[in-house]
ZANU-227320 format. One line per 8 residues: number of its first residue (from 1); their letters; for each residue x, y, z of N, C-alpha, C. Coordinates in pm, 1 decimal. Example, Ala and Ser with C-alpha at 12.3 -4.5 7.8 and 13.67 -1.06 7.14 Angstrom:
BEGIN
1	AS	1319.0 -569.0 780.0 1230.0 -450.0 780.0 1320.0 -330.0 780.0 ~ 1285.0 -225.0 708.0 1367.0 -106.0 714.0 1290.0 3.0 787.0
REM end
This chain:
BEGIN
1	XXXXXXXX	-621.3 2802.0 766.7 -722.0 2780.5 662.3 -651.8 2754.7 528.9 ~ -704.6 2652.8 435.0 -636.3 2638.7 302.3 -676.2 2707.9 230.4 ~ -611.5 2730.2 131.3 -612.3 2809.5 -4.9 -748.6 2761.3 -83.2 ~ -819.2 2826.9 -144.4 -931.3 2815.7 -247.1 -863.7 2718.3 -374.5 ~ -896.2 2585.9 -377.1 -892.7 2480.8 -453.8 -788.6 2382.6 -380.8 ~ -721.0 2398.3 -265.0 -616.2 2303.9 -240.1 -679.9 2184.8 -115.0 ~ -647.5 2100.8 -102.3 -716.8 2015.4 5.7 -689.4 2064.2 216.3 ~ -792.1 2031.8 218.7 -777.3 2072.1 391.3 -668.3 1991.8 457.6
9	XXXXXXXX	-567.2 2028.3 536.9 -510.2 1923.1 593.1 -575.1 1954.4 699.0 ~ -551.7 1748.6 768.0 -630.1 1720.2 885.8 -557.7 1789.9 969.1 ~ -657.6 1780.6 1099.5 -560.5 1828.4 1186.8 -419.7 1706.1 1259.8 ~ -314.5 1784.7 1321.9 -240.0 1689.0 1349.2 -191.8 1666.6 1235.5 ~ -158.3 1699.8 1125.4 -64.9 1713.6 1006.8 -36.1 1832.4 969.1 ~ 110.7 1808.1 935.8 130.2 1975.6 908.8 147.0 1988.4 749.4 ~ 149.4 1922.0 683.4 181.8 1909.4 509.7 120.8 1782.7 497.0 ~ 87.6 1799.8 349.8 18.7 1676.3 228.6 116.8 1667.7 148.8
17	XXXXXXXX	109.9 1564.6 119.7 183.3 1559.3 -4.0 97.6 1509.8 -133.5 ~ 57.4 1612.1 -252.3 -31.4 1547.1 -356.4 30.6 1504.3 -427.5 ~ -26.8 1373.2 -533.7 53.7 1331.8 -572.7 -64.5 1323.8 -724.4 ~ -189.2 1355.9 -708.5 -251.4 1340.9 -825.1 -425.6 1391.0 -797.9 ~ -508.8 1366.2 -889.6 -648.6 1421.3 -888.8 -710.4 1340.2 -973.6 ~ -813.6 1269.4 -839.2 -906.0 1185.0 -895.3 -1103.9 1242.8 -919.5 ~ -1082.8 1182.2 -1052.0 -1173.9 1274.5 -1140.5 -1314.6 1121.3 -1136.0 ~ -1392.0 1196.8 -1120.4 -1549.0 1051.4 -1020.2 -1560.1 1024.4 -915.7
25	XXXXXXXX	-1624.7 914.1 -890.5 -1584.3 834.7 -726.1 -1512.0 735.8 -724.1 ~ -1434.8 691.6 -857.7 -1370.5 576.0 -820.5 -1204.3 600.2 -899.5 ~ -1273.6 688.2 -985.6 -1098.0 739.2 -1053.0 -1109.1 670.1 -1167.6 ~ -1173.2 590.9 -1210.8 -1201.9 487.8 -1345.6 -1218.7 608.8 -1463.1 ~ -1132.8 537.0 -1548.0 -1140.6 592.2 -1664.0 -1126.2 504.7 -1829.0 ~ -1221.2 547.9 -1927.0 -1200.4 472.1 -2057.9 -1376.0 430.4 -2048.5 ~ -1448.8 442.3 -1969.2 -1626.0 377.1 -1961.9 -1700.6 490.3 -1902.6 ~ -1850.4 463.8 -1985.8 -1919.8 584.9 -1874.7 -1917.7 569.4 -1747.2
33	XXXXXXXX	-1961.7 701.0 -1642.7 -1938.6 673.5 -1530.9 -2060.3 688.6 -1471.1 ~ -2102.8 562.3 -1426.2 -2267.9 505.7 -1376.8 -2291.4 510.9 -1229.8 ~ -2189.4 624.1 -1173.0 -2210.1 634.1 -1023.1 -2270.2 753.0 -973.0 ~ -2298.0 826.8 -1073.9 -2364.4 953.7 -1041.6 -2273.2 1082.3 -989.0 ~ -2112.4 1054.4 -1008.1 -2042.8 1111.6 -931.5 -1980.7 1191.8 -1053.4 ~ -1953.8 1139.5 -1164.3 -1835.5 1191.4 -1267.6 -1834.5 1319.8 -1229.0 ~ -1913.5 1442.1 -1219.1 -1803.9 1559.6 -1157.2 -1743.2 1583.4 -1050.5 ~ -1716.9 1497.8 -996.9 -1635.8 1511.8 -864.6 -1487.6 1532.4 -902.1
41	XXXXXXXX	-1445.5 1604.7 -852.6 -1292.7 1588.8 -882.0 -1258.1 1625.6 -706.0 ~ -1127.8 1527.3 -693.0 -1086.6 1576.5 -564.3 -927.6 1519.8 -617.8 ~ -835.6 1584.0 -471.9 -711.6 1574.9 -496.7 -638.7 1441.7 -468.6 ~ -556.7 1377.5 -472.9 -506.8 1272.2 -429.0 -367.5 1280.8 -349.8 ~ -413.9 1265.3 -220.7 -296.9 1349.3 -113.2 -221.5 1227.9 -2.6 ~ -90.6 1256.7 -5.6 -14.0 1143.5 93.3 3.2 1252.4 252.6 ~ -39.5 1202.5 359.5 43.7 1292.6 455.2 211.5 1314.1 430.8 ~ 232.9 1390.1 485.6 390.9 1409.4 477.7 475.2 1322.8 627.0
49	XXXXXXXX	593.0 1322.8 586.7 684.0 1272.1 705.8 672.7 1345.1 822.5 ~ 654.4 1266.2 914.9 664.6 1288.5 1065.0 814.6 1358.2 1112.7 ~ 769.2 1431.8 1238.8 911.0 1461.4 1244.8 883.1 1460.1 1425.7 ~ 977.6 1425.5 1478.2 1033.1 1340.5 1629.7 1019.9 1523.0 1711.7 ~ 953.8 1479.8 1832.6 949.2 1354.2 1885.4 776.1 1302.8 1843.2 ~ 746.9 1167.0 1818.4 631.3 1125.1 1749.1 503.0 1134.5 1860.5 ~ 564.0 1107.6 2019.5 433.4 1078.8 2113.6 470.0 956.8 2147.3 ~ 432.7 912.0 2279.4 395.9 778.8 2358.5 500.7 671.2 2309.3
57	XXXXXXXX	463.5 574.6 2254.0 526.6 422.9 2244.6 588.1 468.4 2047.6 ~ 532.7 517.7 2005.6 591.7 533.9 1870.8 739.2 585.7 1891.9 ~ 765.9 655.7 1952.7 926.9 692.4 2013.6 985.9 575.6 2056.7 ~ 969.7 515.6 2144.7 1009.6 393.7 2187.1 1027.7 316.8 2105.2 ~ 959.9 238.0 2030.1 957.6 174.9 1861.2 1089.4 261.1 1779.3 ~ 1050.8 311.2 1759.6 1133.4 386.4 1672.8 1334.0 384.9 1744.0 ~ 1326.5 419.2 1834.4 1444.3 442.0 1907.1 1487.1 279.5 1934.2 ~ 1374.3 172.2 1943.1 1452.1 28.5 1962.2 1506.8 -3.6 1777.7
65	XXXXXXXX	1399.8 53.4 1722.1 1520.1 -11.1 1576.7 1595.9 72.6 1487.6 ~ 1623.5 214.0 1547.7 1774.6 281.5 1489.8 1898.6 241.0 1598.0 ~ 1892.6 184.5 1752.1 1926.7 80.2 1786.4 1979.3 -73.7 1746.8 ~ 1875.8 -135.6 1691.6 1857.4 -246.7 1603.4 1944.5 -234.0 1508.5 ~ 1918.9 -126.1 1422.1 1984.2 -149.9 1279.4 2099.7 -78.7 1310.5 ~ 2145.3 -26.7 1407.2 2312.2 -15.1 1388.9 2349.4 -105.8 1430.5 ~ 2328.7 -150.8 1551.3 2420.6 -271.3 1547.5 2421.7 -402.3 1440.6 ~ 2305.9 -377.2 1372.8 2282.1 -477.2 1227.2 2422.8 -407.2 1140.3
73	XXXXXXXX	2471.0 -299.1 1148.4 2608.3 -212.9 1114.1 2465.2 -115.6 1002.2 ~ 2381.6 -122.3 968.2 2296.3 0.2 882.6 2250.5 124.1 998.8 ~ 2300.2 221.3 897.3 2233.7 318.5 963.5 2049.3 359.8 917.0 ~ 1976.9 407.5 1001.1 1848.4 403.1 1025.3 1787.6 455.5 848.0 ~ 1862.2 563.8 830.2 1823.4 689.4 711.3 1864.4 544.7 595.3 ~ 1955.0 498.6 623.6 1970.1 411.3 515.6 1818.7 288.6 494.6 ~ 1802.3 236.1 557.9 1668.7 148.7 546.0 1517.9 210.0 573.7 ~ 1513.2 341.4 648.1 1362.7 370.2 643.5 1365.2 509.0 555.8
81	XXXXXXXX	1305.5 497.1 412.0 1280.7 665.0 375.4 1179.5 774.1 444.7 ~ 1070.9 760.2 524.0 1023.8 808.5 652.1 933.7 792.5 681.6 ~ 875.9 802.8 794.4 801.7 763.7 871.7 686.4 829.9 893.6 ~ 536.6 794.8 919.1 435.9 914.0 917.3 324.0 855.9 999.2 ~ 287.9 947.4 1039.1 209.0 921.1 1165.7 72.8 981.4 1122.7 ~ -37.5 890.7 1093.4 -175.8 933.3 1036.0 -273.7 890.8 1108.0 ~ -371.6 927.8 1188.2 -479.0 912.6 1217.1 -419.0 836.3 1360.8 ~ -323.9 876.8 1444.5 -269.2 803.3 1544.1 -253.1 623.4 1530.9
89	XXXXXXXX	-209.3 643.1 1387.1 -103.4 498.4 1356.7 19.0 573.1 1267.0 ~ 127.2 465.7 1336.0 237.9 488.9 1235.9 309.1 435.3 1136.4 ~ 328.0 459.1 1033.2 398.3 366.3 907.8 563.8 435.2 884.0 ~ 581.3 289.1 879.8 771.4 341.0 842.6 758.5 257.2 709.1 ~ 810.4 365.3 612.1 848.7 308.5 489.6 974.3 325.5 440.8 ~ 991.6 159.6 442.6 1098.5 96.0 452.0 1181.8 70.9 268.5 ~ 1293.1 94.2 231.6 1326.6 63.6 91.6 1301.0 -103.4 111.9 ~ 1301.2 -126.6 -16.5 1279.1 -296.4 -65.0 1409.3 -355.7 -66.3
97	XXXXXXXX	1550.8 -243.3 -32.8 1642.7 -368.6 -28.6 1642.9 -405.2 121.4 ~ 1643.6 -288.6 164.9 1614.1 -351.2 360.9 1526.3 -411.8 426.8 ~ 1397.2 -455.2 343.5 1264.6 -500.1 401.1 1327.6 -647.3 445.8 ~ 1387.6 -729.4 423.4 1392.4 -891.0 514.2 1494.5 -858.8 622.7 ~ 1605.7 -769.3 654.4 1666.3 -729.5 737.6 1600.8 -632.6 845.1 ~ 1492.9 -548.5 783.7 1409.2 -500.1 881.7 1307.1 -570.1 986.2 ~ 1248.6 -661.5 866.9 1144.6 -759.1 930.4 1196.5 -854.2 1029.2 ~ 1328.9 -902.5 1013.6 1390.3 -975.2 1079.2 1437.6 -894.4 1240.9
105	XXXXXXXX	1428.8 -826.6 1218.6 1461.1 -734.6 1349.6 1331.0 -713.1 1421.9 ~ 1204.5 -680.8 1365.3 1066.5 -658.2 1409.6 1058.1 -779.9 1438.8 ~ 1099.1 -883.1 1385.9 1036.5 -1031.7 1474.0 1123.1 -1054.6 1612.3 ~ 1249.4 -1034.4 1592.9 1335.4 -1097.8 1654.8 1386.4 -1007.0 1822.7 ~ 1381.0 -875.5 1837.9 1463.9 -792.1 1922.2 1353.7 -781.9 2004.1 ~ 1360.6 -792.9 2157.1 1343.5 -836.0 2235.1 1258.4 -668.1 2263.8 ~ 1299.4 -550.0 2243.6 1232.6 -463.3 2262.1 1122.5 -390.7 2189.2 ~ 1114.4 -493.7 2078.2 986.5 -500.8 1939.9 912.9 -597.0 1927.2
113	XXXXXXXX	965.6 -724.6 1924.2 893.8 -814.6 1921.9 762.7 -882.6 1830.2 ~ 705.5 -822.0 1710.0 652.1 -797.2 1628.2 637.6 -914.2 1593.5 ~ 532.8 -1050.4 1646.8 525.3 -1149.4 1630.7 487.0 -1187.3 1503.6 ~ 368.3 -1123.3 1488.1 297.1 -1150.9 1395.1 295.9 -1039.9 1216.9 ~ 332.9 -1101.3 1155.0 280.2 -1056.7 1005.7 174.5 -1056.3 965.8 ~ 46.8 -957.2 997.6 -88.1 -982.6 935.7 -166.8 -1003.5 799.3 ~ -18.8 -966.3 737.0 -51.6 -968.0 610.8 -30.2 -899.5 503.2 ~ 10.8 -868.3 372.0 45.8 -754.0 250.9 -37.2 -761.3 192.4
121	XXXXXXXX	-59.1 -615.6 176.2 -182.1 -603.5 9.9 -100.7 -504.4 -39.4 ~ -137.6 -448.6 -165.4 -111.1 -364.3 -241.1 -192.3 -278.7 -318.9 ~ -99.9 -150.9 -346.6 -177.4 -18.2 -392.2 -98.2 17.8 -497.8 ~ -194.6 75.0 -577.0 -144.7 160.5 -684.4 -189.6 276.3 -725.8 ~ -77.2 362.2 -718.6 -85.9 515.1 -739.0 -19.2 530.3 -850.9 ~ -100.4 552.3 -962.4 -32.7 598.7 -1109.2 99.4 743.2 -1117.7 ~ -9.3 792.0 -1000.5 44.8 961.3 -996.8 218.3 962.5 -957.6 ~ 196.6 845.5 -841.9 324.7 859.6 -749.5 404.5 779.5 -834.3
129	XXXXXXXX	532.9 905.1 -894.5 624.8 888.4 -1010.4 717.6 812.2 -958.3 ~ 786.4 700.3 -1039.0 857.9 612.4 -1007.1 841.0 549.2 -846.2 ~ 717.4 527.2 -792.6 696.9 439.3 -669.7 528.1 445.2 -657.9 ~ 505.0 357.6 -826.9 332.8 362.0 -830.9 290.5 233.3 -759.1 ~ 349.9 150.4 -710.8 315.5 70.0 -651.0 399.9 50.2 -533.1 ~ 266.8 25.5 -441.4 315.9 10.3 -268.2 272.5 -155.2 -287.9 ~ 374.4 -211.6 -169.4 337.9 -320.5 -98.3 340.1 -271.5 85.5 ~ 216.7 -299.9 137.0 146.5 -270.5 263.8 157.7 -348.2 399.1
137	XXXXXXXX	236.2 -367.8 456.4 249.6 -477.7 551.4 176.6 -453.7 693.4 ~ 112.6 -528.1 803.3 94.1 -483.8 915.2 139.2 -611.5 976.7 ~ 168.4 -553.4 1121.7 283.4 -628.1 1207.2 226.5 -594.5 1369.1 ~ 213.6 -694.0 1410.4 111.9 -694.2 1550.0 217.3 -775.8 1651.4 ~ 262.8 -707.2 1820.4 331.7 -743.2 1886.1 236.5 -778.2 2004.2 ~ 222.1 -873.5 1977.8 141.4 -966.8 2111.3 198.9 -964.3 2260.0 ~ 356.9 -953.1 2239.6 436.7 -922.2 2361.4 435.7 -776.3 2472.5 ~ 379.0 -679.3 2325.5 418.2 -523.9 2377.6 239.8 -444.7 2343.3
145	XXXXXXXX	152.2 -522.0 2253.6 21.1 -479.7 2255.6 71.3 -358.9 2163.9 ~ 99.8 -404.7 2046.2 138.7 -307.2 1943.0 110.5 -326.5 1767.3 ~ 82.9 -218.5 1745.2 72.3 -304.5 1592.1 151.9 -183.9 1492.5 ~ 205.4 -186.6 1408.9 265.4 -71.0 1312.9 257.7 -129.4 1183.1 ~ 287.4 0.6 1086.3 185.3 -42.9 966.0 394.7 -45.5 872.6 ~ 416.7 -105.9 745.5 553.7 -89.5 701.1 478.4 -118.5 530.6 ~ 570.9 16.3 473.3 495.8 5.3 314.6 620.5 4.5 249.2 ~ 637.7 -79.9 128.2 703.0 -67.2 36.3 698.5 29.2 -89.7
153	XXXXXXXX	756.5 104.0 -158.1 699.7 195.0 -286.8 817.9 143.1 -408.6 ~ 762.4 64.8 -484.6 867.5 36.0 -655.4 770.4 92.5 -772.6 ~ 873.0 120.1 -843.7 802.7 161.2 -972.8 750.6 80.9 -1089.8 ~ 630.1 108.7 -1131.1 566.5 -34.1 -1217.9 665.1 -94.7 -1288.5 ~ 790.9 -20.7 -1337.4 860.3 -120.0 -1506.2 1002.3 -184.3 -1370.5 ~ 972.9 -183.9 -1235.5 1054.7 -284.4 -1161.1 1010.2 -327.6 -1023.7 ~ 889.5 -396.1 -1049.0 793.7 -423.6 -926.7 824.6 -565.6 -874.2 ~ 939.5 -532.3 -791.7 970.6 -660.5 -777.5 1035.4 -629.7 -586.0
161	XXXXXXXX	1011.0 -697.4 -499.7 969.2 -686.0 -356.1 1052.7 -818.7 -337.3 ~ 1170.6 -813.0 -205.9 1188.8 -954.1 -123.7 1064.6 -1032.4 -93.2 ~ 1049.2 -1158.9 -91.5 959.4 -1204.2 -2.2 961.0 -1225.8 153.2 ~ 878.1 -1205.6 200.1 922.4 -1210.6 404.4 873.8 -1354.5 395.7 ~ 838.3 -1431.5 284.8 838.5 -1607.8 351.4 889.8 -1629.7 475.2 ~ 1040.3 -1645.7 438.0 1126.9 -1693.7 538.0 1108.1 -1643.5 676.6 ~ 1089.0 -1533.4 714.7 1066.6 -1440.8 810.3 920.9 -1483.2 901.8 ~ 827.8 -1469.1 808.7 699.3 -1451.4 873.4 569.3 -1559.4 711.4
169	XXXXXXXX	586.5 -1675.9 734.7 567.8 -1774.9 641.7 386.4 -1722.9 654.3 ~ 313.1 -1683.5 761.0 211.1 -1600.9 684.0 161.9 -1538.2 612.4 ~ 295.7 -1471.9 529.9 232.2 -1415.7 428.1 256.6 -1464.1 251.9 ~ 299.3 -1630.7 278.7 282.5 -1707.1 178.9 148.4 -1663.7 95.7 ~ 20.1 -1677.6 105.8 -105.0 -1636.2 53.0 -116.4 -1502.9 24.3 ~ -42.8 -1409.3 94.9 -89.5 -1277.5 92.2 -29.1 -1188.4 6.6 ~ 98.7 -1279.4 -12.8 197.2 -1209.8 -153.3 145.8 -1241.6 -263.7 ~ 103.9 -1395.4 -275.8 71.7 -1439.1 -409.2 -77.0 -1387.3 -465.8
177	XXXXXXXX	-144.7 -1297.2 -359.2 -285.2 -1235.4 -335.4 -262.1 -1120.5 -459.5 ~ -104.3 -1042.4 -369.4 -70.0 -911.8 -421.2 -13.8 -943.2 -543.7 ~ 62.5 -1025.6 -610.6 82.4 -1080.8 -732.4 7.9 -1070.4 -805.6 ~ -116.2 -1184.1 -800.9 -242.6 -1168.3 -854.5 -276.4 -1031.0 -889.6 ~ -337.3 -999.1 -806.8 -397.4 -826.2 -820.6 -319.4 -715.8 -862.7 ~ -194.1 -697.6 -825.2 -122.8 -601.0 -905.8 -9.1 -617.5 -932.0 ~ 40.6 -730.7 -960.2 142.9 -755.8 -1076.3 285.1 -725.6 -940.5 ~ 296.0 -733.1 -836.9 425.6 -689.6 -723.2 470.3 -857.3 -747.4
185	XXXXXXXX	633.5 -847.4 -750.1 682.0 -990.8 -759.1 755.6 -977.4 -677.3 ~ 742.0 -1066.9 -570.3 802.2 -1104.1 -504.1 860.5 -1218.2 -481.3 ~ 1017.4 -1203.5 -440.3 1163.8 -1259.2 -489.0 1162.0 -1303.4 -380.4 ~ 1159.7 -1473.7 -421.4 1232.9 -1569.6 -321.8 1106.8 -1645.9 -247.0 ~ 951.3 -1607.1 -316.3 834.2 -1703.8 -276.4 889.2 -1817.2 -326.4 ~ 792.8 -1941.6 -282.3 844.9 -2053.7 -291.7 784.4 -2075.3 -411.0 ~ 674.2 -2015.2 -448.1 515.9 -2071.6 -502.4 441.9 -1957.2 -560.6 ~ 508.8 -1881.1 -668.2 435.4 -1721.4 -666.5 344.8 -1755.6 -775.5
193	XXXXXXXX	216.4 -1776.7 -745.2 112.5 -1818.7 -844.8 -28.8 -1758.7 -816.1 ~ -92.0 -1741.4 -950.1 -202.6 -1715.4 -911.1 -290.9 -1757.2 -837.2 ~ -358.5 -1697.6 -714.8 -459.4 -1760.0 -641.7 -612.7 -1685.3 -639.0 ~ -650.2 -1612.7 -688.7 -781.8 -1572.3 -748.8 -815.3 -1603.9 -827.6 ~ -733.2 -1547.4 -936.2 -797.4 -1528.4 -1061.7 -720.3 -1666.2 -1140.0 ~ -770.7 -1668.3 -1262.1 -722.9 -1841.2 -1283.9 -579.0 -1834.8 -1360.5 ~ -546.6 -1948.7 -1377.1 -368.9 -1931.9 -1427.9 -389.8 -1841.6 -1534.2 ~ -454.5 -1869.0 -1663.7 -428.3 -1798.4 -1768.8 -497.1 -1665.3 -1786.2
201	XXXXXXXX	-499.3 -1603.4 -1659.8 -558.3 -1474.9 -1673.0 -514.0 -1349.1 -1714.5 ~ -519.0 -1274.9 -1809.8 -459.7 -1132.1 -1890.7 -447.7 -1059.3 -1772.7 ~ -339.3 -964.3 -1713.2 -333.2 -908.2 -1618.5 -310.4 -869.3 -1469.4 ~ -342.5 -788.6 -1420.5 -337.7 -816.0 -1302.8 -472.0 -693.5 -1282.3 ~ -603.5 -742.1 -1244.9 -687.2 -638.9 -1231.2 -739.5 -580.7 -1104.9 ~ -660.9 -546.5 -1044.7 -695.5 -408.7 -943.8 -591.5 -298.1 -921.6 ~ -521.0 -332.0 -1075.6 -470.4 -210.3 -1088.9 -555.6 -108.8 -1137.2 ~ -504.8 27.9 -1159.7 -577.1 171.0 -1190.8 -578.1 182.2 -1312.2
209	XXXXXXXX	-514.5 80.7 -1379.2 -510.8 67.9 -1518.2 -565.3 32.0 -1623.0 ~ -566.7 -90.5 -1516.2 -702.4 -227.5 -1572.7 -809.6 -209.7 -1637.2 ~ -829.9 -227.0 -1729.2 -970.5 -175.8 -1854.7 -1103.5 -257.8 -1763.4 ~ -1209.5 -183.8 -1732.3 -1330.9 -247.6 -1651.3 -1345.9 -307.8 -1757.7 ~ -1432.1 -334.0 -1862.3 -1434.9 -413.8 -1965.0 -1560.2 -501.2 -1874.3 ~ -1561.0 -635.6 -1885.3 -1705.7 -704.1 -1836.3 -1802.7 -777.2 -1953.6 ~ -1843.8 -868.1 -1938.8 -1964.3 -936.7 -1984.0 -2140.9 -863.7 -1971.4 ~ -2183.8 -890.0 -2053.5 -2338.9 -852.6 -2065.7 -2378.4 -936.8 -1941.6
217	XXXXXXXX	-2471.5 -892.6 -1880.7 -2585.5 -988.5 -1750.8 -2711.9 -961.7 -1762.0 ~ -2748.8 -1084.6 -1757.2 -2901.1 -1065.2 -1806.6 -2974.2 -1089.6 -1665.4 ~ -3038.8 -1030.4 -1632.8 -3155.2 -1025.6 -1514.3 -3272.9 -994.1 -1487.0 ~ -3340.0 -1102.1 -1532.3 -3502.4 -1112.7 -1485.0 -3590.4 -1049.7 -1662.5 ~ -3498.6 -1090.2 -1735.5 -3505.8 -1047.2 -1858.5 -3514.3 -957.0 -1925.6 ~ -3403.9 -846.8 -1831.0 -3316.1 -723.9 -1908.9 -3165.4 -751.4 -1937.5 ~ -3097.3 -722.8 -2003.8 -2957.9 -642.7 -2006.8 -2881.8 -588.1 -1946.0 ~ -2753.5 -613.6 -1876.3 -2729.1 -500.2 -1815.2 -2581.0 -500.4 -1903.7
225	XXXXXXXX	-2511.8 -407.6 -1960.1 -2402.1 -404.3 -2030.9 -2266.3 -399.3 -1943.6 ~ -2158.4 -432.0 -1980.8 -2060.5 -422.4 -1897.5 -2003.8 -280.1 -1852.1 ~ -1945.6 -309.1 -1807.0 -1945.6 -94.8 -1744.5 -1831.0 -10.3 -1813.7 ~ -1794.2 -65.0 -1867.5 -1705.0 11.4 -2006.1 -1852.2 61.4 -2121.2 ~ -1955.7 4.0 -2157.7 -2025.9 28.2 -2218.6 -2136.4 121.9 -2195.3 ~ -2159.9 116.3 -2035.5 -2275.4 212.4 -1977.8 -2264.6 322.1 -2031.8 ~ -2402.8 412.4 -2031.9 -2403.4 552.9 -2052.2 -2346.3 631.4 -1904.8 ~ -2352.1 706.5 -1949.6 -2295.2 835.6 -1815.4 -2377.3 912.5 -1783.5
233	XX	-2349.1 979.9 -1663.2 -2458.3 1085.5 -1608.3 -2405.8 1188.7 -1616.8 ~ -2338.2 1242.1 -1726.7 -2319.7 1360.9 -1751.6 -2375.1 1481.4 -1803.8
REM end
């Protein structure tokens, strides 16, 4: 049973790791809060690292690329900071100097096979000190009926990520997505440009940072103010 104010861990985890406390339902701050939620406060919690043996095919995975990466001459501790197993999926998070040497191994080794790059988005955690921004990868093996999740963590004042172009040219769109939206640069796109929002746009807004701000809308001949301006339900 947890302590009076600390968060429940699920089951099948043995530690959280908090990293901050989000205050509403959306964590927005600087505008009233028009969701009916503003007293909510809850914690903002990472599972903790997995520790071996993981279960089923995640062992197997795991054991083909500390395999992999020695004979790449890296040792494993050197390219993955660790690995965590949530909701029966697993994520290896990988440093950003090893991510095109990793990926290159998930495509290529015959006992991974990791055809496909589904795609990167990105997150931002203000809380999580010097690694407020993740880049999110998922990787699907059509050969082995597998999919595993690989996150990047840099810190906002050096958000700058290899690109897996070369590797897995699917995620041409999906970097320049994460660009857009939260400012992650990634080194060695061919083409790193905005594709949402328009060239000369202030920002990058789906960060946690991002001022809601907004235009007046008029509908059916009321007002509705932008949501930095709303009143609150406090």
């Amino acid at each position: 049973m947890s302590e009076p104010g600390l968060p429940v861990v699920p089951q099948g985890i043995e530690e959280l790791d908090v990293i901050g406390v989000r205050h509403g339902a959306f964590g927005a701050s600087g505008g009233g809060d028009t969701s009916g939620f503003g007293g909510l406060v809850e914690p903002i919690v990472m599972p903790a690292p997995a520790r071996r043996p993981f279960g089923g095919w995640f062992d197997e995975v795991s054991d083909e690329l500390e395999l992999a990466l020695q004979a790449a001459g890296l040792h494993a501790a050197d390219a993955i900071e660790k690995v965590v197993i949530y909701r029966d999926e697993i994520t290896y998070h990988v440093r950003r100097d090893h991510l095109v040497s990793f990926a290159t191994l998930l495509r290529d080794e015959p006992g991974l096979r990791f055809e496909m790059c589904l795609g990167v988005s990105g997150v931002h955690y203000p809380g999580d000190i010097g690694r407020e921004l993740h880049a999110v990868y998922h990787f699907l093996s059509i050969t082995h009926n597998r999919r595993i999740r690989v996150e990047v963590s840099v810190p906002e004042g050096d958000a700058v990520i290899p690109s897996l172009y070369a590797v897995y040219p699917t995620c041409d769109w999906h970097e320049r997505e994460t660009w857009d939206f939260f400012g992650i640069v990634f080194d060695g796109h061919p083409a790193l440009t905005r594709i949402m929002m328009p060239d000369d746009w202030p920002g990058h807004p789906q960060r946690k940072d991002y001022p809601l701000g907004g235009i007046p809308v008029e509908y059916k001949g009321g007002t509705i103010p932008p949501p930095d301006q709303r009143r609150s339900y406090n």
